[in-house]
FIMI-180887 format. One record per residue (C-alpha): residue number from 0; residue in one letter; x, y, z. Coordinates in steps of 0.1 Angstrom, whole numbers, plus 5000, padded with zeros to 4 digits. Layout:
N
(atom NUM A (X Y Z))
...
//
This chain:
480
(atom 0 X (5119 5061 5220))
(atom 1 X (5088 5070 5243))
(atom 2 X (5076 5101 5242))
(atom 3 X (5046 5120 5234))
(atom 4 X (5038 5131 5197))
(atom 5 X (5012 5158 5188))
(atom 6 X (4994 5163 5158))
(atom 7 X (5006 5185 5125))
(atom 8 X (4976 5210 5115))
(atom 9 X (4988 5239 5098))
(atom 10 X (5023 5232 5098))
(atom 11 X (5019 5234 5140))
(atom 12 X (5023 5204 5164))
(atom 13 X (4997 5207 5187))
(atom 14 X (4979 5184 5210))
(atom 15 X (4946 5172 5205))
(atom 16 X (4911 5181 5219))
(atom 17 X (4914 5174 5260))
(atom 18 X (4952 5164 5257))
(atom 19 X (4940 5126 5243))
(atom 20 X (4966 5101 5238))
(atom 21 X (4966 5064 5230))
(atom 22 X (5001 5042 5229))
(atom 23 X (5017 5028 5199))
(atom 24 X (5034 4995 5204))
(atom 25 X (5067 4978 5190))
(atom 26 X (5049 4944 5176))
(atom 27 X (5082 4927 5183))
(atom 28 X (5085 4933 5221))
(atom 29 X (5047 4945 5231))
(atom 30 X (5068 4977 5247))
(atom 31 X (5050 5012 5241))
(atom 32 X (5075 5035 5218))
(atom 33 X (5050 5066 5221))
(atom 34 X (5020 5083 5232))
(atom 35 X (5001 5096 5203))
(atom 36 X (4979 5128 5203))
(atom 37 X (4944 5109 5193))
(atom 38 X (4923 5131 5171))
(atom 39 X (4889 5139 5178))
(atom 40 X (4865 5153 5156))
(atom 41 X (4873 5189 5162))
(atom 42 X (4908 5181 5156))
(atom 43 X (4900 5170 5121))
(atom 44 X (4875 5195 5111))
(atom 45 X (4905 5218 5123))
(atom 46 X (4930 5201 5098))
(atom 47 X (4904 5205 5068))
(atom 48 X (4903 5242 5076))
(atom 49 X (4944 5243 5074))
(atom 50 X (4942 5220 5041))
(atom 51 X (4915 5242 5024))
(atom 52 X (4931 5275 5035))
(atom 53 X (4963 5264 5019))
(atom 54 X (4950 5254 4989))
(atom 55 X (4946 5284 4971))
(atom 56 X (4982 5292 4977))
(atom 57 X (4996 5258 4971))
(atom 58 X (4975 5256 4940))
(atom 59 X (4986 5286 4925))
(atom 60 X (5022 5283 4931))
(atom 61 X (5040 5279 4897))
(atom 62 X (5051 5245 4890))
(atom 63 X (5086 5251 4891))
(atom 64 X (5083 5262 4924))
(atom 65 X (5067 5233 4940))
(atom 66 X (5087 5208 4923))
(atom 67 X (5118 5229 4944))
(atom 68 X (5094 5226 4974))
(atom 69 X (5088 5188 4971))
(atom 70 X (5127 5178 4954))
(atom 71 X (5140 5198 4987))
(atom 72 X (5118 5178 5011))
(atom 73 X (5130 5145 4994))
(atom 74 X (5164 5154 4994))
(atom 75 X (5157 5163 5036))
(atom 76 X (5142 5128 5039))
(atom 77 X (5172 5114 5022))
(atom 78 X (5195 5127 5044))
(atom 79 X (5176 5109 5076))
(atom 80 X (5171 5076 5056))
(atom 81 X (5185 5054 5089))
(atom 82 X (5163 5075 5113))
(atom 83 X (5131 5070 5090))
(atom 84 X (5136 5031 5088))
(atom 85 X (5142 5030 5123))
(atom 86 X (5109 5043 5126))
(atom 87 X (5097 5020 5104))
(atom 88 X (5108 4989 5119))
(atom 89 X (5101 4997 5153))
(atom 90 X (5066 5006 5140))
(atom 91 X (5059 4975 5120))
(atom 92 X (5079 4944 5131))
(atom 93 X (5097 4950 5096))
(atom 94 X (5132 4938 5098))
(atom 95 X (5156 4963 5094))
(atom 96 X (5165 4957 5056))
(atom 97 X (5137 4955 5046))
(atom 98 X (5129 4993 5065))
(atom 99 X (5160 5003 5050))
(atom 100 X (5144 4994 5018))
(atom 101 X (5110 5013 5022))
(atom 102 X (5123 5045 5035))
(atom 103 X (5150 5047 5004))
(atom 104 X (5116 5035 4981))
(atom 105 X (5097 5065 5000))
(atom 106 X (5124 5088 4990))
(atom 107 X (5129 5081 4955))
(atom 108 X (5090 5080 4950))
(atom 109 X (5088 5117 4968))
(atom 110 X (5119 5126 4944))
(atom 111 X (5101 5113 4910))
(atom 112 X (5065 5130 4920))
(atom 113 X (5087 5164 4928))
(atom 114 X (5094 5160 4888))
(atom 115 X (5058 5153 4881))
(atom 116 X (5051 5191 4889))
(atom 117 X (5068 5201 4854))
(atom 118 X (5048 5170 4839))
(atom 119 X (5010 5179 4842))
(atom 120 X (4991 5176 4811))
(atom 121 X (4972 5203 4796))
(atom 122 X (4965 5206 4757))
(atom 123 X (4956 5234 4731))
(atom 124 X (4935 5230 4699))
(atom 125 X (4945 5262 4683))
(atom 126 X (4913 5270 4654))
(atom 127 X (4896 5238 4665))
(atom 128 X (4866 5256 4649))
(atom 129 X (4874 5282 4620))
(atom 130 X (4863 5310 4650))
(atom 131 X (4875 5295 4681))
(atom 132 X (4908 5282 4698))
(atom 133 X (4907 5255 4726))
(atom 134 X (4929 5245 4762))
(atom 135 X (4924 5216 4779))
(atom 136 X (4941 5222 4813))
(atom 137 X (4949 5202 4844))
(atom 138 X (4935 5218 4877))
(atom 139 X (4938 5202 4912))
(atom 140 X (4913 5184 4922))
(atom 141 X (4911 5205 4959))
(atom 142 X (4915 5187 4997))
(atom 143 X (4927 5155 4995))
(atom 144 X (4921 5131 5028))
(atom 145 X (4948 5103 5026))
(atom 146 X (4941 5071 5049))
(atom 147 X (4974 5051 5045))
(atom 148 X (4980 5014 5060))
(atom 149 X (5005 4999 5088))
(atom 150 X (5022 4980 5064))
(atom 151 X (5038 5003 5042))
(atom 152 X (5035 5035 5066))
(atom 153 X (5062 5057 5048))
(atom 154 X (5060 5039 5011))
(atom 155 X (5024 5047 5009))
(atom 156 X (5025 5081 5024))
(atom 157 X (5046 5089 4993))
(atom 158 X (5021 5074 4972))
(atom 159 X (4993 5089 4980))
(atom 160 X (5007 5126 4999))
(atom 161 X (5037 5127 4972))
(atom 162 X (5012 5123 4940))
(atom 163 X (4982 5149 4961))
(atom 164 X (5010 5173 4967))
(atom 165 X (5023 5170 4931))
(atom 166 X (4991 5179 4912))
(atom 167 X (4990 5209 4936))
(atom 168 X (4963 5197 4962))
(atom 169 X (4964 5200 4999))
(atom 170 X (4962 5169 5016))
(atom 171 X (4949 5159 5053))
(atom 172 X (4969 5124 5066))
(atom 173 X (4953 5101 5086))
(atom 174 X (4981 5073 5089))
(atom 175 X (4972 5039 5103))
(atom 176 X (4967 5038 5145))
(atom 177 X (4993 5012 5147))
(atom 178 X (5021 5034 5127))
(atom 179 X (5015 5074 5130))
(atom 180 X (5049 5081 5142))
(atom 181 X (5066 5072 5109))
(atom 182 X (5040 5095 5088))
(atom 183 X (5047 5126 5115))
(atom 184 X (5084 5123 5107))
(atom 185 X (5079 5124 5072))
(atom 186 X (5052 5154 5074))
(atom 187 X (5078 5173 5098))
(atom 188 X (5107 5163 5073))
(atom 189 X (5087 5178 5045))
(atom 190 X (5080 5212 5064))
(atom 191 X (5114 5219 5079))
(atom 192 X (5119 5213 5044))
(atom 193 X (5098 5243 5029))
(atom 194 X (5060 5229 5021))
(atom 195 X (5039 5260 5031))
(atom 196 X (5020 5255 5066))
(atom 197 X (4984 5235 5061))
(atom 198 X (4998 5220 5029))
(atom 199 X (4998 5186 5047))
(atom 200 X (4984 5182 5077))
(atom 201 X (4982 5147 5100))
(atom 202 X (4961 5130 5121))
(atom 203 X (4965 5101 5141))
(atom 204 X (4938 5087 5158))
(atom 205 X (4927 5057 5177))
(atom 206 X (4890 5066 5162))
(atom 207 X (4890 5063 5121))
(atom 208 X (4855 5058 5119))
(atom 209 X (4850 5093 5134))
(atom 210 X (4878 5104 5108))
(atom 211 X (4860 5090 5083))
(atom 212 X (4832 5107 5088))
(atom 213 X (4843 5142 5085))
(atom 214 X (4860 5132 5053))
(atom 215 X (4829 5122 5037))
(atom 216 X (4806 5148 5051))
(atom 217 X (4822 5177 5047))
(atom 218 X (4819 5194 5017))
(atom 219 X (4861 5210 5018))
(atom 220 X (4876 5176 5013))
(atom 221 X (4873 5169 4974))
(atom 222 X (4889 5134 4969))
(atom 223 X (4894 5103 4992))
(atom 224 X (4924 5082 4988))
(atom 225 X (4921 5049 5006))
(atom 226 X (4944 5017 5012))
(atom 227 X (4929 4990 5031))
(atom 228 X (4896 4968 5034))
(atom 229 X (4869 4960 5008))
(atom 230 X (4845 4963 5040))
(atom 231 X (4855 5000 5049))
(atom 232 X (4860 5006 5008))
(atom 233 X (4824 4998 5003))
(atom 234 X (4817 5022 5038))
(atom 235 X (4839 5047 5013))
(atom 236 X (4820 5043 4983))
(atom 237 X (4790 5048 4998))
(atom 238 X (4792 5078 5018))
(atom 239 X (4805 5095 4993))
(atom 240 X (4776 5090 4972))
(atom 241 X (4756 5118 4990))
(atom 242 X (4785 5144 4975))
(atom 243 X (4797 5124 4945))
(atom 244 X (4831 5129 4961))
(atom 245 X (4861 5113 4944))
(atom 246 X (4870 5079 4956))
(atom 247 X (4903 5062 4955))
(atom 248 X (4902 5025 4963))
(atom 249 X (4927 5000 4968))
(atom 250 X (4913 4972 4985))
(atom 251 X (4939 4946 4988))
(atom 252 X (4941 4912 4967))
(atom 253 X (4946 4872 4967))
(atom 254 X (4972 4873 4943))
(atom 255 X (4975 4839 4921))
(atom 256 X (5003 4825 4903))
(atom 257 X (5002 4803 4877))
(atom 258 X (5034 4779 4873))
(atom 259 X (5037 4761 4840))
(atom 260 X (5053 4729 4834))
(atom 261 X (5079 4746 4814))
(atom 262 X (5092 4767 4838))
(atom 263 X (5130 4772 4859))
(atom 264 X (5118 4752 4888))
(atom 265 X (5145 4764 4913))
(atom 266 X (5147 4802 4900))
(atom 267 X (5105 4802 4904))
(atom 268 X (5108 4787 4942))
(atom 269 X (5134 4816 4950))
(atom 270 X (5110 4840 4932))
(atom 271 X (5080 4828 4955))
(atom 272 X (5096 4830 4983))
(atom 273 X (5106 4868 4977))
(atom 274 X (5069 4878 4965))
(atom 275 X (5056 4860 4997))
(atom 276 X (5073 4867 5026))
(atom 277 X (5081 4903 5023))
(atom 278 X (5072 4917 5051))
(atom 279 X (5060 4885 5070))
(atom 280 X (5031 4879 5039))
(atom 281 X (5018 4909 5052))
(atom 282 X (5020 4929 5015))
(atom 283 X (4985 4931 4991))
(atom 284 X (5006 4917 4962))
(atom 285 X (5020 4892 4980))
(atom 286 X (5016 4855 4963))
(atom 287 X (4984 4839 4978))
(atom 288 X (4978 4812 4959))
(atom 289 X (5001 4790 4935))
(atom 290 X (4982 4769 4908))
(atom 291 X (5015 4746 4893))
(atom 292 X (5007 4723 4868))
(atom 293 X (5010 4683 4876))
(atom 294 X (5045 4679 4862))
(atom 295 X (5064 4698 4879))
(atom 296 X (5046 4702 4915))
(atom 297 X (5068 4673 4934))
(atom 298 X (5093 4695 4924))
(atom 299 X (5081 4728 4929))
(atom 300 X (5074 4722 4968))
(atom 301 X (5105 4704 4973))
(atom 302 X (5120 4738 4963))
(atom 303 X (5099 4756 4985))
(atom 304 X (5100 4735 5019))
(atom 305 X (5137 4735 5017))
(atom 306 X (5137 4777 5006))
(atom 307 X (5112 4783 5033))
(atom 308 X (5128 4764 5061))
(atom 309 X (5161 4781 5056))
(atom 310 X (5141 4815 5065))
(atom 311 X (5153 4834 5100))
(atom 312 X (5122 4843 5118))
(atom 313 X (5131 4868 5149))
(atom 314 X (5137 4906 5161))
(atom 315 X (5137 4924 5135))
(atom 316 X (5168 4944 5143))
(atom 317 X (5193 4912 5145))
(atom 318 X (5212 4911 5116))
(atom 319 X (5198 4880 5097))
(atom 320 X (5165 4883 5104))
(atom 321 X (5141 4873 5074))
(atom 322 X (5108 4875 5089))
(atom 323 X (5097 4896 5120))
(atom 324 X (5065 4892 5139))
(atom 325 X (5031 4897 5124))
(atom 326 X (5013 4938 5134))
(atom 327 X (4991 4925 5162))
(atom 328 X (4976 4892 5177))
(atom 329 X (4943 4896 5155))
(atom 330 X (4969 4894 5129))
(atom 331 X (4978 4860 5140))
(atom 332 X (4949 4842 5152))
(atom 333 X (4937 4851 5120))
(atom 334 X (4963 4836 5098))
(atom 335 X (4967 4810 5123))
(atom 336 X (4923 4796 5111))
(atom 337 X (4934 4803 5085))
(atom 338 X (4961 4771 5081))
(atom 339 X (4936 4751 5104))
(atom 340 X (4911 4753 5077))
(atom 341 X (4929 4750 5051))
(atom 342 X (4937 4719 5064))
(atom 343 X (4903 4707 5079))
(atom 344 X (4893 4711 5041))
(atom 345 X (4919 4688 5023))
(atom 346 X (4952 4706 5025))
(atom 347 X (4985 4694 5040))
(atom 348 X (5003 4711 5064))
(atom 349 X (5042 4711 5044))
(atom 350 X (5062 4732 5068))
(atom 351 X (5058 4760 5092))
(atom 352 X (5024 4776 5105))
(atom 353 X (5036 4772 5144))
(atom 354 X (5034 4803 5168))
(atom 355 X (5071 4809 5181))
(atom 356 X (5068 4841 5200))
(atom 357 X (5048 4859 5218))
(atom 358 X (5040 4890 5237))
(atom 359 X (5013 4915 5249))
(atom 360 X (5006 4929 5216))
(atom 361 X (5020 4901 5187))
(atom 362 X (5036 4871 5181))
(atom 363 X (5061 4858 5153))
(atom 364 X (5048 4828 5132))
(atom 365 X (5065 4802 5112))
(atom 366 X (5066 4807 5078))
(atom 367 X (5044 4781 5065))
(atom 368 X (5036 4757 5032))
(atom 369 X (5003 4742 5025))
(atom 370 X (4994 4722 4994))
(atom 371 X (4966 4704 4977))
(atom 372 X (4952 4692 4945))
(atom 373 X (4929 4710 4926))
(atom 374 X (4904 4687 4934))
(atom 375 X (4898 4693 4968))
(atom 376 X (4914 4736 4968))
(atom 377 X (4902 4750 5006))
(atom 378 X (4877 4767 5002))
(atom 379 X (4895 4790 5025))
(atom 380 X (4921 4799 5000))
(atom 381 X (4893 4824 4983))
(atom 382 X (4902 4851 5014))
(atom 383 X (4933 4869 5015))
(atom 384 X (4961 4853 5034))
(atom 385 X (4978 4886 5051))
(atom 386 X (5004 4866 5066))
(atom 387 X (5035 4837 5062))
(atom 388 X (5018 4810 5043))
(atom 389 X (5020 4800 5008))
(atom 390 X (4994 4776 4990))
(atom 391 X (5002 4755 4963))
(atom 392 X (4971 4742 4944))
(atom 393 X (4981 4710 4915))
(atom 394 X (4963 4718 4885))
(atom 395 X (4956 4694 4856))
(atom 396 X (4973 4720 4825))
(atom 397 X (4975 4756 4818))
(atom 398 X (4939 4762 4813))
(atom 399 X (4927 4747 4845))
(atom 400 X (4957 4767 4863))
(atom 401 X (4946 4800 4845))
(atom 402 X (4905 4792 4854))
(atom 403 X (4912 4789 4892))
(atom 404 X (4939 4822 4890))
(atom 405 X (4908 4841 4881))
(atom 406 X (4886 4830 4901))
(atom 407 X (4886 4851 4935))
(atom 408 X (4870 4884 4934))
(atom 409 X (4904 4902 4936))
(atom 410 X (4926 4915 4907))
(atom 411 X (4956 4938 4924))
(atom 412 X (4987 4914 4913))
(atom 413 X (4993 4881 4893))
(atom 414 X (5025 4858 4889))
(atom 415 X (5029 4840 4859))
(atom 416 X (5063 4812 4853))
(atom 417 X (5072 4799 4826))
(atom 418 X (5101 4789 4805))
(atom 419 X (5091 4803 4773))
(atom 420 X (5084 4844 4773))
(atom 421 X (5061 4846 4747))
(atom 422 X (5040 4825 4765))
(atom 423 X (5041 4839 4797))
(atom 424 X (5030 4870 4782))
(atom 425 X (4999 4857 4766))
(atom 426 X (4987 4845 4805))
(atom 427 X (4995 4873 4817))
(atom 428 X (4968 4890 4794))
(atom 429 X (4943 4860 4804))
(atom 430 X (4953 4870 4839))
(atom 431 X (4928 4896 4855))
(atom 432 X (4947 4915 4879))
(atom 433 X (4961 4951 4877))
(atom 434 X (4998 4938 4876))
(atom 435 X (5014 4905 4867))
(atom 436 X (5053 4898 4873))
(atom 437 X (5060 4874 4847))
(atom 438 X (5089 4850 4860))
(atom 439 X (5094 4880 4886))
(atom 440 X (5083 4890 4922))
(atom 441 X (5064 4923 4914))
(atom 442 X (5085 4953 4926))
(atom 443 X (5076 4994 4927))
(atom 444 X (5083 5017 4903))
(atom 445 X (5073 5054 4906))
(atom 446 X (5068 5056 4869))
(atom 447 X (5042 5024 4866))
(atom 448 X (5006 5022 4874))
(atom 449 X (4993 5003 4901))
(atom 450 X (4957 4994 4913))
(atom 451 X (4932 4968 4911))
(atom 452 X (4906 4951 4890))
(atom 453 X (4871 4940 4902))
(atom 454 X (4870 4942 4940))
(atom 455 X (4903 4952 4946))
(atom 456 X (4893 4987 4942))
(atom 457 X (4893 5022 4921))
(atom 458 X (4921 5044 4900))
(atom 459 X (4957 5039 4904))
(atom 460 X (4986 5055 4922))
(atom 461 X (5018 5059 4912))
(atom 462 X (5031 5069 4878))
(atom 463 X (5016 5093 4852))
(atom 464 X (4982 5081 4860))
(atom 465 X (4986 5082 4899))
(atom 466 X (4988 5119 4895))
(atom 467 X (4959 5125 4870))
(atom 468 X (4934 5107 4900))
(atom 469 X (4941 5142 4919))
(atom 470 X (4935 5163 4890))
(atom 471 X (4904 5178 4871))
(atom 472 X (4902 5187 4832))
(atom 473 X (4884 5217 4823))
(atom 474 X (4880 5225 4790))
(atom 475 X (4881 5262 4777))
(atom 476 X (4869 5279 4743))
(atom 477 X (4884 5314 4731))
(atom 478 X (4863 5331 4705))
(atom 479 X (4889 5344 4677))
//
């Protein structure tokens, strides 16, 4: 697969400033799969010049016309489904049904947004006044800069690109460093497809900060749309102070879950184990922390040692494979102090947490179980855990178990168990997070909101209102 791959800037591959390169790596072998043009500055004041010289055509194209445009690129990407989650896997460590899974999601979310062209909202008050009529319409809000993650390289491209290109903006990409190839395939998908040169443009680089920059600075880029740190969110938020540019935030979570003594213990294990391990733990709704009250916790974690040890950790493209290898070493030391501390403050070890693998660039961990009472929770267990390990916290009742769910400064996602529905639903709405699954693993839907409470960010993508964040209302009065 190694080759060289050049940037997309007004529907052009071209290389970047000086012929700059930097390598992306297979996490599951440490091999190089390509060398990447790496985007200076001029390259990215370049692609904000294509994005905001498209956008008065793009913009004025009649809906009907870019929903063709956009429903003709997802049918293109549909057709190169194996070649995308190829990509994908190689790219991420992700095994290969669970790629299979994210390009199909990518191209039914690209496919639903195409349909969101004939959807935008507008209004009209005709005699709102005895002498005047009044439209509310929906405008684009201009150049959109989209900084996507590693771990969902194509899903979130469709996300963020699919909604943008929707509501008639013009977007500038600037995937992840560790995965730009799968966001270049989807671009040049997309525009062999029919989207108008400078529509969407992409940028990797081995630099974001310098990416960054020119996104906040300069005054042609309207909205950003970030997936990734609180750290570099609050960076976000306040650069774009000096502009009041538009900020879109999602800054990743420590999803609880509350199990309630009530609840299916086997069916809630199996459910666990799906909303944790996707994707190795590395997934911001992934279940960080499991608050299970007293009754039914002997039983809970027998469920989940024996569920968790039957997991296949190895290459991601052998059949059978549950887990692959975690993006990048940092990756692991990181969850790897993680369990240490954990365990230096109170927990036990259950299962798992060992190193099994490694190479130049990553290693594959053990998917891993620690548990302890209320009492005596980690302290460490208030961080995110982007990575194979699962705590189980024993909590007194439901109120104690509801208490510690909320308190973390994150509110993307929520799990709540229980036997009886009514009830379930009644946490959920104690819960304070952006989404709760209620005897469920949390799965995507183009046509539902999702986003964050409290530190976990600003707006929402996907559905209706993942749209709106790239739109303006402007209000208009006609004199009779």
């Amino acid at each position: 697969m190694t080759k060289e791959h050049e940037l997309l800037i007004g529907g052009q591959a071209r290389p970047a400033e000086g012929e700059r390169h930097f390598p992306v790596h297979d996490p599951a072998t440490g091999q190089v799969l390509a060398e990447v043009a790496d985007a200076t500055r001029r390259d990215v004041l370049a692609a904000v010049e294509s994005a905001h010289t498209a956008l008065k055509g793009w913009s004025g194209t009649p809906a009907w016309r870019r929903y063709e445009v956009l429903r003709d690129g997802a049918d293109a990407l549909r057709r190169q489904v194996p070649e995308l989650a190829e990509l994908i896997s190689a790219e991420t460590g992700k095994p290969t049904r669970e790629a299979l899974g994210e390009a199909a999601n990518t191209v039914r979310f690209f496919e639903w947004f195409s349909h969101e062209t004939l959807r935008l909202p507008g209004q009209a008050w005709p005699e709102i006044t005895p002498t005047r009529d009044a439209v509310v319409v929906a405008e684009p809000v201009g150049v959109v800069a989209a900084i996507t993650p590693w771990n969902f390289p194509a899903f979130m491209v469709a996300c963020k690109a699919g909604a943008a290109l929707a509501a008639g903006c013009a977007v500038v990409l600037k995937p992840a460093e560790q995965t730009p190839l799968t966001a270049l395939f989807i671009a040049r998908v997309l525009h062999d497809a029919g989207l108008p040169p400078g529509v969407l443009n992409v940028v990797p680089t081995s630099d974001p900060a310098t990416a960054g920059e020119v996104f906040l600075r300069d005054e042609r880029v309207d909205c950003v749309s970030f997936t990734g740190s609180r750290a570099i969110g609050e960076l976000l938020m306040r650069g774009a102070a000096a502009s009041i540019k538009r900020v879109l935030l999602e800054l990743g979570g420590n999803s609880p879950v509350v199990v309630l003594e009530d609840a299916d213990v086997a069916d809630t294990a199996r459910q666990l184990v799906q909303a944790r391990y996707l994707n190795a733990g590395q997934a911001c709704v992934a279940a960080n922390r499991v608050y299970v009250v007293d009754g039914v916790a002997g039983a809970l974690l027998a469920e989940l040692r024996t569920a968790v040890r039957a997991l296949t950790t190895g290459h991601p493209r052998q059949e059978g494979t549950d887990l692959g290898p975690l993006i990048d070493l940092d990756a692991v030391e990181r969850i790897e102090r993680q369990i240490d501390t954990a365990v230096s403050q109170g927990a036990e070890l259950v299962t798992g947490g060992r190193r099994l693998e490694e190479n130049a660039v990553s290693a594959f961990v053990e998917p891993a179980v620690i548990a302890a009472p209320a009492a005596r929770e980690p302290a460490v267990l208030g961080e995110e855990l982007f990575g194979p390990v699962l705590a189980v916290v024993t909590c007194r009742d439901e109120a104690e178990a509801v208490e510690l769910a909320n308190s973390t400064e994150y509110g993307l996602a929520a799990y709540v168990f229980t036997g009886d529905r009514d009830r379930g639903l009644r946490v959920a709405r104690r819960l304070k997070a952006g989404s709760v699954g209620v005897n469920c693993a949390l799965t995507s839907e183009p046509q539902l909101p999702f986003g964050g409470m409290k530190a976990s960010g600003l707006g929402r993508e996907r559905g209706r209102a993942g749209v709106e964040e790239f739109l303006e209302l402007k209000t208009i009065q006609v004199a009779l």
